[in-house]
N, CA, C and O atoms as a GROMACS GRO file, in nm:
protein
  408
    1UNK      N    1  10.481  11.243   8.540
    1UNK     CA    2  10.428  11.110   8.555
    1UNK      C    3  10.358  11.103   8.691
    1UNK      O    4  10.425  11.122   8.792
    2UNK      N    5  10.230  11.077   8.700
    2UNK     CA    6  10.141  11.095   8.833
    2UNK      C    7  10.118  10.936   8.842
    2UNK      O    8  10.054  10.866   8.764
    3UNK      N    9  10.189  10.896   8.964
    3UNK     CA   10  10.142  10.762   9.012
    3UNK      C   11  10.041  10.763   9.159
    3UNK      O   12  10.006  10.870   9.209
    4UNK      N   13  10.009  10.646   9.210
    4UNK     CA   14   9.908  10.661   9.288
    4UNK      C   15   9.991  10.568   9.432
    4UNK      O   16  10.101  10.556   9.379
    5UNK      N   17  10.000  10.530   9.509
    5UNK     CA   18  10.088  10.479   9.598
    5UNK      C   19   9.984  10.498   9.747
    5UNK      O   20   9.976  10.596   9.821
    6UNK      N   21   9.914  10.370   9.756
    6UNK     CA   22   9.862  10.376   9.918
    6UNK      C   23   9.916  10.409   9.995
    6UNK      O   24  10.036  10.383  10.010
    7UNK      N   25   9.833  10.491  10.084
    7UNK     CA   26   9.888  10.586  10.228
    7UNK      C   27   9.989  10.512  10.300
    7UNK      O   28  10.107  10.546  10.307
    8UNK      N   29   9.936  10.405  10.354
    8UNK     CA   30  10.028  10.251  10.450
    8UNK      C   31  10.191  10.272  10.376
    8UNK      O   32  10.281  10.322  10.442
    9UNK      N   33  10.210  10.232  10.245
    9UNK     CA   34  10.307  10.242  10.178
    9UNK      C   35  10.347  10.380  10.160
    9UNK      O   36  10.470  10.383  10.160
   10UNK      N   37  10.304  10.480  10.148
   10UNK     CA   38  10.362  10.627  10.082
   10UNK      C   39  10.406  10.665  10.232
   10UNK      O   40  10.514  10.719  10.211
   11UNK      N   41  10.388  10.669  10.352
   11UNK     CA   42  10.430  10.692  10.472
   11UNK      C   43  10.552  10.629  10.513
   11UNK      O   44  10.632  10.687  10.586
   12UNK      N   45  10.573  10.484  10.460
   12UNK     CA   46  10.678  10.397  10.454
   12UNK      C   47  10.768  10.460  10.392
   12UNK      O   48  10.864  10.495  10.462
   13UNK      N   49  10.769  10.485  10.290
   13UNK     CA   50  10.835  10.580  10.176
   13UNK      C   51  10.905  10.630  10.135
   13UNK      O   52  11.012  10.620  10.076
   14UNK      N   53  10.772  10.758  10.206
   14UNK     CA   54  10.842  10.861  10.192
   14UNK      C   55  10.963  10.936  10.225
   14UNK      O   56  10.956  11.038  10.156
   15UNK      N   57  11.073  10.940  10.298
   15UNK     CA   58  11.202  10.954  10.328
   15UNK      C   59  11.257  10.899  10.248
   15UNK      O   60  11.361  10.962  10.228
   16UNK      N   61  11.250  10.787  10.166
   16UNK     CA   62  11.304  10.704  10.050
   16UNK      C   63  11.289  10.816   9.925
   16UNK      O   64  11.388  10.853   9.862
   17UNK      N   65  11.169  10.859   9.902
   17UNK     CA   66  11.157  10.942   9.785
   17UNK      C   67  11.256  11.060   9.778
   17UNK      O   68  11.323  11.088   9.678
   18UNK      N   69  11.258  11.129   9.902
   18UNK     CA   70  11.269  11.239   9.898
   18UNK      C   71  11.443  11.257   9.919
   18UNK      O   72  11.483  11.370   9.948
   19UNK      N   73  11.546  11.142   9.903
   19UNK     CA   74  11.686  11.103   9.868
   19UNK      C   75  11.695  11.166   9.745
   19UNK      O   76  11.602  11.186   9.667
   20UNK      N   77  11.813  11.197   9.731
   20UNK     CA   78  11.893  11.263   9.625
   20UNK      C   79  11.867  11.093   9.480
   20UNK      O   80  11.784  11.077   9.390
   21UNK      N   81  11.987  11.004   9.531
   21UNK     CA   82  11.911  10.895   9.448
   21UNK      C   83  11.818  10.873   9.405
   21UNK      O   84  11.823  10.832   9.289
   22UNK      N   85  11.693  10.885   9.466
   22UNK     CA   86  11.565  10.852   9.379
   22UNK      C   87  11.509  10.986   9.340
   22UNK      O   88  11.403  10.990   9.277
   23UNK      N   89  11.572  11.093   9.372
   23UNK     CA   90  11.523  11.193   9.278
   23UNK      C   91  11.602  11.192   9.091
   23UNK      O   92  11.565  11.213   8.976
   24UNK      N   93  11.705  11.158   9.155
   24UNK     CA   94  11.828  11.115   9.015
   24UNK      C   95  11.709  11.026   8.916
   24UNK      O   96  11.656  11.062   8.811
   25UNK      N   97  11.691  10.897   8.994
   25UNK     CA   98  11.643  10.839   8.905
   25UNK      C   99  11.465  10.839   8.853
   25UNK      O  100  11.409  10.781   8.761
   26UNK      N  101  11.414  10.930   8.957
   26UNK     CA  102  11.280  10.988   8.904
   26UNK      C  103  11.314  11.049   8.768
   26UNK      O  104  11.228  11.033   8.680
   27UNK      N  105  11.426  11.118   8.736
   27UNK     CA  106  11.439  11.204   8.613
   27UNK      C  107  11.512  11.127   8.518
   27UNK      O  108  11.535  11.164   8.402
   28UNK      N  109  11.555  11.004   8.578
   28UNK     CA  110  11.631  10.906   8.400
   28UNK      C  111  11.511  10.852   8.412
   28UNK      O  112  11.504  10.823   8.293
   29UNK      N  113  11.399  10.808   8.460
   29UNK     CA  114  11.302  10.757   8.421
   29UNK      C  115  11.215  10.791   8.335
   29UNK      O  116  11.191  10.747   8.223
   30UNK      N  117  11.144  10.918   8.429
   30UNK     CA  118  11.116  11.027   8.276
   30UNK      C  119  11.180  11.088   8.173
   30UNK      O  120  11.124  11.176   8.108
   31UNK      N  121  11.274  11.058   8.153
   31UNK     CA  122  11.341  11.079   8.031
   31UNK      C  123  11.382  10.965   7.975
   31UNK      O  124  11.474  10.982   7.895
   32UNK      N  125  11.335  10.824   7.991
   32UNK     CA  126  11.326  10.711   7.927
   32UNK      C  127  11.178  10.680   7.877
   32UNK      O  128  11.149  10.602   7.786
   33UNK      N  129  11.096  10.751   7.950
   33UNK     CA  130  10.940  10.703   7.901
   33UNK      C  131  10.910  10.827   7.771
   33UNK      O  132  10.821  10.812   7.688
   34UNK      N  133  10.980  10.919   7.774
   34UNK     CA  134  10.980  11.052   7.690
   34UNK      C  135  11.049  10.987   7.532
   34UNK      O  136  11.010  10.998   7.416
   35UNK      N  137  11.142  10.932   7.582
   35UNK     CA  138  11.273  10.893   7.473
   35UNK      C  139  11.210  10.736   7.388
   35UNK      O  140  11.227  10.718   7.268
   36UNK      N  141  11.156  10.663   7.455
   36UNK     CA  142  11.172  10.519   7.451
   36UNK      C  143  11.021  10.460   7.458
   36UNK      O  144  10.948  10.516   7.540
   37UNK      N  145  10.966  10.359   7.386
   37UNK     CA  146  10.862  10.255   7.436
   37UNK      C  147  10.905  10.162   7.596
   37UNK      O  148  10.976  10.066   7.624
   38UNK      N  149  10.816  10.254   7.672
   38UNK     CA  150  10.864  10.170   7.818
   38UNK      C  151  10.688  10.096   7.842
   38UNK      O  152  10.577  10.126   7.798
   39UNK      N  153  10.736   9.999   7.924
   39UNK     CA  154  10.586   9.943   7.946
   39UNK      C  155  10.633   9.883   8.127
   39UNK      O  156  10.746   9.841   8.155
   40UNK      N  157  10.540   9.892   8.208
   40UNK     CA  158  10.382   9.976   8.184
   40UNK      C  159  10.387  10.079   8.153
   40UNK      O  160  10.494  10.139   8.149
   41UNK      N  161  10.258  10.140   8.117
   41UNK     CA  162  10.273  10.352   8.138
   41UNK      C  163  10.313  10.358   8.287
   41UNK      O  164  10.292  10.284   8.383
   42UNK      N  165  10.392  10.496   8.265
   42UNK     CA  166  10.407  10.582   8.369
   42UNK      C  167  10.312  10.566   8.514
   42UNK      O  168  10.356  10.552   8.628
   43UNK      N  169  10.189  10.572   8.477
   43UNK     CA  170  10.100  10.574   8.585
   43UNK      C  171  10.071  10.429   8.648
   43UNK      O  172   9.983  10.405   8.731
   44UNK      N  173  10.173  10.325   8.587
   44UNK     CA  174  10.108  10.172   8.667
   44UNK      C  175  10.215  10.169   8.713
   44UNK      O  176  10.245  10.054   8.746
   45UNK      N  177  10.317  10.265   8.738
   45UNK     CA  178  10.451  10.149   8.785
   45UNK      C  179  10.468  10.119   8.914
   45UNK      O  180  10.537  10.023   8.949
   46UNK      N  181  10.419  10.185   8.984
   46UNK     CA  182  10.375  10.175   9.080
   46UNK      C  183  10.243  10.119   9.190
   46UNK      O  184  10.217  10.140   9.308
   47UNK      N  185  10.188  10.049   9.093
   47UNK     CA  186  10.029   9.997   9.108
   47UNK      C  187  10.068   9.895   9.219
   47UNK      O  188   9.998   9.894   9.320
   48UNK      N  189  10.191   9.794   9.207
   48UNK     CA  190  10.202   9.692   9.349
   48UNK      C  191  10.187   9.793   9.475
   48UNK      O  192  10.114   9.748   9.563
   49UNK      N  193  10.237   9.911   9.498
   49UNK     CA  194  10.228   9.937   9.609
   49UNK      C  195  10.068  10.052   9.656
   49UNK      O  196  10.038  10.112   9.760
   50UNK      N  197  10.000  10.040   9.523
   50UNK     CA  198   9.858  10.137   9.515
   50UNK      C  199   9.770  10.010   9.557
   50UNK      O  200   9.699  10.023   9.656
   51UNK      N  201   9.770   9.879   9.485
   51UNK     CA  202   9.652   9.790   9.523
   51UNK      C  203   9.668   9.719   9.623
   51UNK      O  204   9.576   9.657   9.675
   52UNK      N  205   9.832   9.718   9.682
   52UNK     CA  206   9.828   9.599   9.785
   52UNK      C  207   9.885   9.679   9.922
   52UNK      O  208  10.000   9.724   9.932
   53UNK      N  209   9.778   9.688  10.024
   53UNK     CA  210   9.782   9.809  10.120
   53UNK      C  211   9.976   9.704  10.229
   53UNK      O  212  10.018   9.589  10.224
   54UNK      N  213  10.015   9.800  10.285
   54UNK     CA  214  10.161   9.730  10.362
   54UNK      C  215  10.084   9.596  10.475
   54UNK      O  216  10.128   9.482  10.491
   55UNK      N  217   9.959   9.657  10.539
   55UNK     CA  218   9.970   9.602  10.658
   55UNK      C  219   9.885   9.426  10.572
   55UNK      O  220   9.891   9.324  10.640
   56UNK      N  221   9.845   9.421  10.488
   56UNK     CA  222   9.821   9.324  10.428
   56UNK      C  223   9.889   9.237  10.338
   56UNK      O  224   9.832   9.130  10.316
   57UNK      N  225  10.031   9.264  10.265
   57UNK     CA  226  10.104   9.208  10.232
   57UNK      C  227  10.183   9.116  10.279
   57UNK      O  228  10.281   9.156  10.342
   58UNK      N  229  10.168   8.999  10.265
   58UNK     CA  230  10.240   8.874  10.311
   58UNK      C  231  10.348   8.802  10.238
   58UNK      O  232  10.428   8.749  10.314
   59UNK      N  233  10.364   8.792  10.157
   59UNK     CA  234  10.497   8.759  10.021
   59UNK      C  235  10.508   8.887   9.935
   59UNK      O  236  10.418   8.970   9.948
   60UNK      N  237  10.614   8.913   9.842
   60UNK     CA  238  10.642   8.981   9.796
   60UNK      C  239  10.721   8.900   9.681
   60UNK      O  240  10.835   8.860   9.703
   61UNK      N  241  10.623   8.864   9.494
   61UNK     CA  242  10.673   8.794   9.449
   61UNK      C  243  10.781   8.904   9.353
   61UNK      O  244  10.752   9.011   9.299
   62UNK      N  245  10.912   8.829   9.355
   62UNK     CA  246  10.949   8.975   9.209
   62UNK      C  247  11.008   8.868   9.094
   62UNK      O  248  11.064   8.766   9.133
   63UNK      N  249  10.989   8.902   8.915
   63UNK     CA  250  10.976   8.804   8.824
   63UNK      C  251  11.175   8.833   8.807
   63UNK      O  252  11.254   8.915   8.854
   64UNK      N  253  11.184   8.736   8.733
   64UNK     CA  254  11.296   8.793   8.652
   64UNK      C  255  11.271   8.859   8.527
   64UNK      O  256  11.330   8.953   8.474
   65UNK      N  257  11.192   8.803   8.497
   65UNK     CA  258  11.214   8.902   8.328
   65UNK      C  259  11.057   8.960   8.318
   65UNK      O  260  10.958   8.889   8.330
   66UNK      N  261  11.056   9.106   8.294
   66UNK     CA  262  10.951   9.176   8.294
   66UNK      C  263  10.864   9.132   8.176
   66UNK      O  264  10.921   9.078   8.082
   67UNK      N  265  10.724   9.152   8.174
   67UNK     CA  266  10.666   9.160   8.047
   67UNK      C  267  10.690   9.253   7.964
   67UNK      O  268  10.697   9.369   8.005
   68UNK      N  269  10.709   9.221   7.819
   68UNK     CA  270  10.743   9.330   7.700
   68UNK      C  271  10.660   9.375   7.590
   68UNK      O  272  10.690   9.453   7.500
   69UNK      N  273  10.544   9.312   7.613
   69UNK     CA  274  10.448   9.274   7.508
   69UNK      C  275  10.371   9.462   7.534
   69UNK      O  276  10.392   9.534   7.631
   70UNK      N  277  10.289   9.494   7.422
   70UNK     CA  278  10.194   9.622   7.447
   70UNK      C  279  10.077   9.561   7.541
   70UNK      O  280  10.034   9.449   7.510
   71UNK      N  281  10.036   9.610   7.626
   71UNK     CA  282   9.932   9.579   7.710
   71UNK      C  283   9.954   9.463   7.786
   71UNK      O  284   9.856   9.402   7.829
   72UNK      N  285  10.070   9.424   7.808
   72UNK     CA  286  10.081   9.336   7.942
   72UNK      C  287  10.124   9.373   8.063
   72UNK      O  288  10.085   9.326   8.170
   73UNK      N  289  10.204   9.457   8.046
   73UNK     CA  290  10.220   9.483   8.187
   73UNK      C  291  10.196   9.615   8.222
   73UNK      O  292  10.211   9.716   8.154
   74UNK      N  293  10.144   9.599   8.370
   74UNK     CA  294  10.067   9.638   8.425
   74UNK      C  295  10.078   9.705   8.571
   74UNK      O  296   9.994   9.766   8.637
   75UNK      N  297  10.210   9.670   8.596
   75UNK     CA  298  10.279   9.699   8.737
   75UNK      C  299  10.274   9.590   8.854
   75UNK      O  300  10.329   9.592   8.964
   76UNK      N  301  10.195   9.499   8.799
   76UNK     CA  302  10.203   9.421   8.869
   76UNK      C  303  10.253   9.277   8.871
   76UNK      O  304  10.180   9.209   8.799
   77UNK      N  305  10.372   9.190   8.939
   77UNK     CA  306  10.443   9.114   8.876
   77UNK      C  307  10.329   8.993   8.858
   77UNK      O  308  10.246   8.974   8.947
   78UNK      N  309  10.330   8.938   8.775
   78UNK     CA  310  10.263   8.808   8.684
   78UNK      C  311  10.128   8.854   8.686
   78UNK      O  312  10.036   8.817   8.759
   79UNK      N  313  10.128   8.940   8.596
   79UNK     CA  314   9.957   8.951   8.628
   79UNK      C  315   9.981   9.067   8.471
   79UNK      O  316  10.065   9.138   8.416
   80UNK      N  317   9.794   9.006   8.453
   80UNK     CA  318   9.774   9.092   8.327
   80UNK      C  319   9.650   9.115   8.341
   80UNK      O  320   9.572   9.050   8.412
   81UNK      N  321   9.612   9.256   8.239
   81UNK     CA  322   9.465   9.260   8.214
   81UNK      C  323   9.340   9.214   8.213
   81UNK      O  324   9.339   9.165   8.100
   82UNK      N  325   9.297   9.206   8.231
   82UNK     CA  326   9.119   9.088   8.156
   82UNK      C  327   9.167   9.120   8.027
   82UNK      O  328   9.216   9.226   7.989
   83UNK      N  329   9.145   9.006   7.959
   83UNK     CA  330   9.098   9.030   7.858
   83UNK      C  331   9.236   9.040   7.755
   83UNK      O  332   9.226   9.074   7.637
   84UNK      N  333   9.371   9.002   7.825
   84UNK     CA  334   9.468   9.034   7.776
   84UNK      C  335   9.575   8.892   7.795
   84UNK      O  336   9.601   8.843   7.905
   85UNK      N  337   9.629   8.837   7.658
   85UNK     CA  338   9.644   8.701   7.669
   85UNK      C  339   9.794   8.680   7.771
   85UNK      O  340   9.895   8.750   7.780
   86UNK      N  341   9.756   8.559   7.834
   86UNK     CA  342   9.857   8.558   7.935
   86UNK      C  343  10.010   8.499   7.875
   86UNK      O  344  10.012   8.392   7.814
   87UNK      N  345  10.132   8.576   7.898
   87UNK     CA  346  10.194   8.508   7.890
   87UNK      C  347  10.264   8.407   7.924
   87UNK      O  348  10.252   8.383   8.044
   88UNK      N  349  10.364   8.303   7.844
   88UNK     CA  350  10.412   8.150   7.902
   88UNK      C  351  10.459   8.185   8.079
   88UNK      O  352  10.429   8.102   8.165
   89UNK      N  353  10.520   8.290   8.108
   89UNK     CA  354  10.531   8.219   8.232
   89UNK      C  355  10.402   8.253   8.333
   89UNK      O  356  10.405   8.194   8.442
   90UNK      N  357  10.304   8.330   8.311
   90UNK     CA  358  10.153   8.305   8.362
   90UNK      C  359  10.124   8.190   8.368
   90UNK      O  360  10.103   8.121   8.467
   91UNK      N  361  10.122   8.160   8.235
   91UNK     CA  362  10.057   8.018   8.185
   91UNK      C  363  10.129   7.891   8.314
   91UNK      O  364  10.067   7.800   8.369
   92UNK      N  365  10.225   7.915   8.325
   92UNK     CA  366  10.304   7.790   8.395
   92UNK      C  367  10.332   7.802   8.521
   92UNK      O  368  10.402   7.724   8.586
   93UNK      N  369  10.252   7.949   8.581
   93UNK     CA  370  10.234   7.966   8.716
   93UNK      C  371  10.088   7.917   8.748
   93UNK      O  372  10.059   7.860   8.853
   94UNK      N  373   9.992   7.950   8.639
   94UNK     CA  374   9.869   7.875   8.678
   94UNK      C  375   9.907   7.686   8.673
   94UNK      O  376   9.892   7.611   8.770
   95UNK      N  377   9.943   7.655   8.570
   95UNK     CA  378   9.961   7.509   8.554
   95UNK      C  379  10.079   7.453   8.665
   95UNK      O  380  10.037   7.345   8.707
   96UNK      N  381  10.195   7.482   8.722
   96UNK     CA  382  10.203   7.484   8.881
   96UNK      C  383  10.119   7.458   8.962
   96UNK      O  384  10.124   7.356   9.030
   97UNK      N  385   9.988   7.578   8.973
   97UNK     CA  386   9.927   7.597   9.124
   97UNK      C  387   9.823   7.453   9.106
   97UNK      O  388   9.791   7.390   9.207
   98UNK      N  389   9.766   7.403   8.939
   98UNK     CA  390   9.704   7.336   8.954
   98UNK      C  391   9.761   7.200   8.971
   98UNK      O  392   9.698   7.099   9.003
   99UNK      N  393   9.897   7.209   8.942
   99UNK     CA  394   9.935   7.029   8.979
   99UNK      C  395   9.939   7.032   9.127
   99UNK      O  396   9.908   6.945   9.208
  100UNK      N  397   9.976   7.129   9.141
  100UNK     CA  398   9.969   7.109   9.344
  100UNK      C  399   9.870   7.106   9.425
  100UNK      O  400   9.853   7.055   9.536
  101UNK      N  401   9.786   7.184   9.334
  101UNK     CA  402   9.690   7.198   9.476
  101UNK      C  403   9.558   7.162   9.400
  101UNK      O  404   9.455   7.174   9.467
  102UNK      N  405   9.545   7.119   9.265
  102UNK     CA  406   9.459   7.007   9.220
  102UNK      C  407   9.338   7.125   9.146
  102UNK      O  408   9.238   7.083   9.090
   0.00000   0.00000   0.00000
């Protein structure tokens, strides 16, 4: 499974990766995406820390319940494709931002 992980973040990291623990669970992972319908693919699961560089991150939102749908998720929490229909709690994070802030 080849993910992509900005420099800022993979320097942060890396000492994290290279633990016995996350090597453990590098390998129940791939052997859940081997075994099982997991979503995102392999290669997005990591996309929060590929598109959003460290020294620019200011909140850090995390959902409770992942998307399950084929082609929604994406690695990134509340967020979907173009072109890919949003689900209810999208929907009610946009309809939120617009009662507040108009």
């Amino acid at each position: 499974m080849e993910v992509r992980i900005e420099p800022t973040w993979k320097i942060l990291l890396d000492d994290e990766f290279e633990k016995e623990y996350f090597k453990n669970l590098v390998a129940f992972v791939k052997t859940e995406y081997q075994q099982h319908r997991i979503y995102p693919p392999g290669s997005q699961i990591f996309n929060a820390f590929d598109f959003c560089p460290l020294d620019q991150t200011k909140v850090v939102i995390i959902g409770q319940d992942p998307y399950h749908g084929p082609g929604q998720a994406n690695g990134l929490c509340f967020s979907v494709a173009e072109g890919v229909r949003m689900p209810p709690s999208l929907v009610n994070i946009f309809k939120e931002l617009k009662d507040d802030l108009g």
